[in-house]
C-alpha positions as CSV (number, residue, x, y, z in Angstrom):
1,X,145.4,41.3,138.2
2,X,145.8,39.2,135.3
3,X,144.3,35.3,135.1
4,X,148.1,34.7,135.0
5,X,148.8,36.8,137.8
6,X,146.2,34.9,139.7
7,X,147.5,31.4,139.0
8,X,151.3,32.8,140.0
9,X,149.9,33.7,143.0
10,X,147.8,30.7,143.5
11,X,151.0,28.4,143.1
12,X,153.3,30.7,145.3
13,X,150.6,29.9,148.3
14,X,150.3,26.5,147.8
15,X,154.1,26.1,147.9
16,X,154.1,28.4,151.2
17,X,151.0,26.5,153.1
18,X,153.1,23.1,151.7
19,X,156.4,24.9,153.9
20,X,154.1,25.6,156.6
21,X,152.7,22.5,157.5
22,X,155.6,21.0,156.8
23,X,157.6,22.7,159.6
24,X,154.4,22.4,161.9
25,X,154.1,18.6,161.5
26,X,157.6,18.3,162.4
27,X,157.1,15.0,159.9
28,X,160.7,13.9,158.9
29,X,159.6,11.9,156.1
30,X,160.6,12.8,152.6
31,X,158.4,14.8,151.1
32,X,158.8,12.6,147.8
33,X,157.8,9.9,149.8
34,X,154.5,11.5,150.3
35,X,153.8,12.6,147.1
36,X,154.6,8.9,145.3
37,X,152.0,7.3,147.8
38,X,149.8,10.1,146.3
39,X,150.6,9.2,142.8
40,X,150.3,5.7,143.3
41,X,146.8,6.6,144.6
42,X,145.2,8.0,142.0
43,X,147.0,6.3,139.1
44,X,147.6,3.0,140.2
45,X,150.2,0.4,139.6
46,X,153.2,2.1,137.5
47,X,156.6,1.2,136.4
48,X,160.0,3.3,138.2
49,X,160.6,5.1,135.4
50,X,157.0,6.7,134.7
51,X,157.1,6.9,138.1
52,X,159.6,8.9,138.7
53,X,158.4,11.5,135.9
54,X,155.2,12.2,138.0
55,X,157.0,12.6,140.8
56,X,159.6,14.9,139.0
57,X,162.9,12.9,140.5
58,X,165.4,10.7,138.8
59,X,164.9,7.3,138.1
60,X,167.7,6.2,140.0
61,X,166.2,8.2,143.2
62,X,163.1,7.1,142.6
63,X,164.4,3.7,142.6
64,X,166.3,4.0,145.8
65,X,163.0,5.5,147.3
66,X,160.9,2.5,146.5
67,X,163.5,0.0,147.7
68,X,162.9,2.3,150.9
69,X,159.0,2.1,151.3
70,X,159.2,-1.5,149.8
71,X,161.6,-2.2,153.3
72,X,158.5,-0.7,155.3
73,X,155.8,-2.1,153.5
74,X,154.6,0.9,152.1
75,X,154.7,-0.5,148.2
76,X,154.8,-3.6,146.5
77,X,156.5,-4.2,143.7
78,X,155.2,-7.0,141.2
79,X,156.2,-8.3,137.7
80,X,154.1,-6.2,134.9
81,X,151.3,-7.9,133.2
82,X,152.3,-6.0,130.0
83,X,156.3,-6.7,129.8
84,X,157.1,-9.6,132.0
85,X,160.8,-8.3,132.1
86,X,159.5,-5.0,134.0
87,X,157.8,-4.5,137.7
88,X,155.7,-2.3,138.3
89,X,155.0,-0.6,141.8
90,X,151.8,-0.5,144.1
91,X,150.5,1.4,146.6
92,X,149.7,-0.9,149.7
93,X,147.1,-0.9,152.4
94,X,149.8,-0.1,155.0
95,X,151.0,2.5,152.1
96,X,147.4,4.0,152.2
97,X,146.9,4.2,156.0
98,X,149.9,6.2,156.1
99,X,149.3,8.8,153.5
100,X,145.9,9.4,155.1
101,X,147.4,9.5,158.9
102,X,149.6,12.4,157.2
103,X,147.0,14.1,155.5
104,X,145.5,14.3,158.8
105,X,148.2,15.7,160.3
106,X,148.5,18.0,157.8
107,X,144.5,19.3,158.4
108,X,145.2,19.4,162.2
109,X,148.6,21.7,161.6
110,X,146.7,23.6,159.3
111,X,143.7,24.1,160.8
112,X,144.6,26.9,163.2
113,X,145.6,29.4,160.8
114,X,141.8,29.5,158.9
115,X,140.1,29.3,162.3
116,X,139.2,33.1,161.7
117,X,137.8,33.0,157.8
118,X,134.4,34.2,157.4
119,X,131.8,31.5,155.6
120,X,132.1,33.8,152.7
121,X,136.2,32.9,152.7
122,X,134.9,29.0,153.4
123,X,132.8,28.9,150.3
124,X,136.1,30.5,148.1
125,X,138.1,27.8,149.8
126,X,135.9,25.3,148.9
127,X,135.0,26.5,145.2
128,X,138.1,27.2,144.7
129,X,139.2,23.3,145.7
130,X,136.9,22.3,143.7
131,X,137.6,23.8,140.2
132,X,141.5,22.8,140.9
133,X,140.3,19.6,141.5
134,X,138.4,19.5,138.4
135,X,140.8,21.2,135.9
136,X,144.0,18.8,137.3
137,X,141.9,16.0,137.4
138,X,144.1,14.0,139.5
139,X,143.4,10.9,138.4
140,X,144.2,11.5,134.1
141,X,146.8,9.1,132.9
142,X,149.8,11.3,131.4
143,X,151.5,10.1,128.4
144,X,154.7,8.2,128.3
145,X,157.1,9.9,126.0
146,X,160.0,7.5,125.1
147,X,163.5,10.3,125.4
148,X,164.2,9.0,121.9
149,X,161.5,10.3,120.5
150,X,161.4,13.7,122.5
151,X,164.7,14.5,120.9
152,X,164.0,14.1,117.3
């Protein structure tokens, strides 16, 4: 297999043990809801629109989606320091406790299916969480490009 090979098949899994415990939780929420609590996490306070980059949606969704988790006390949104004229949005405490209730249901689904790995499969696991971790670095700032500029 090829290094690119490997990361194909890296992805594909993650994707399927995303589906899996998806359908095992039985958890209705939006999975974009879940992965902007994420990205307000590790990168903090951000505007809609760079927002809704990281999370790969439109900024009109993402919009509707924080008026959503604004309504449930899930985010905050407050005016930015930088541009008075903009908000940015926050992860809250009630935002937090949720995300981490969920990624504990997530371990709990999960759990079952690597009940049988050998401590040789453990250490793979856990090396291999731990390079990912290290080459995504989940907390890097991505630039902003401004859609003028991308399209000179």
């Amino acid at each position: 297999m090829t290094h690119d090979q490997d990361i194909e098949t890296l992805i594909v899994a993650a994707h399927a043990l995303t589906r899996v415990a998806a359908l095992e939780t039985a958890n209705e929420t939006p999975a974009a809801q879940w992965r902007t609590l994420t990205i307000l996490r590790d990168h903090g306070a951000l505007r809609v629109g760079e927002l809704a980059r990281l999370s790969r949606v439109t900024q009109p969704g993402m919009t509707r989606l924080v008026g959503q988790m604004t309504e449930h006390g899930l985010v905050a949104k407050t005016a930015d320091a930088a541009d008075s004229r903009a908000t940015v949005v926050e992860v809250t405490p009630l935002g937090l406790e949720a995300l981490q209730t969920w990624l504990l249901q997530l371990t709990a689904a999960l759990a079952p299916h690597f009940d049988d790995l050998e401590p040789a499969e453990w250490a793979a696991l856990r090396t291999t969480a731990a390079v990912l971790t290290r080459k995504l670095d989940r907390t890097r700032t991505f630039p902003v490009v401004d859609a003028a500029e991308a399209a000179r």
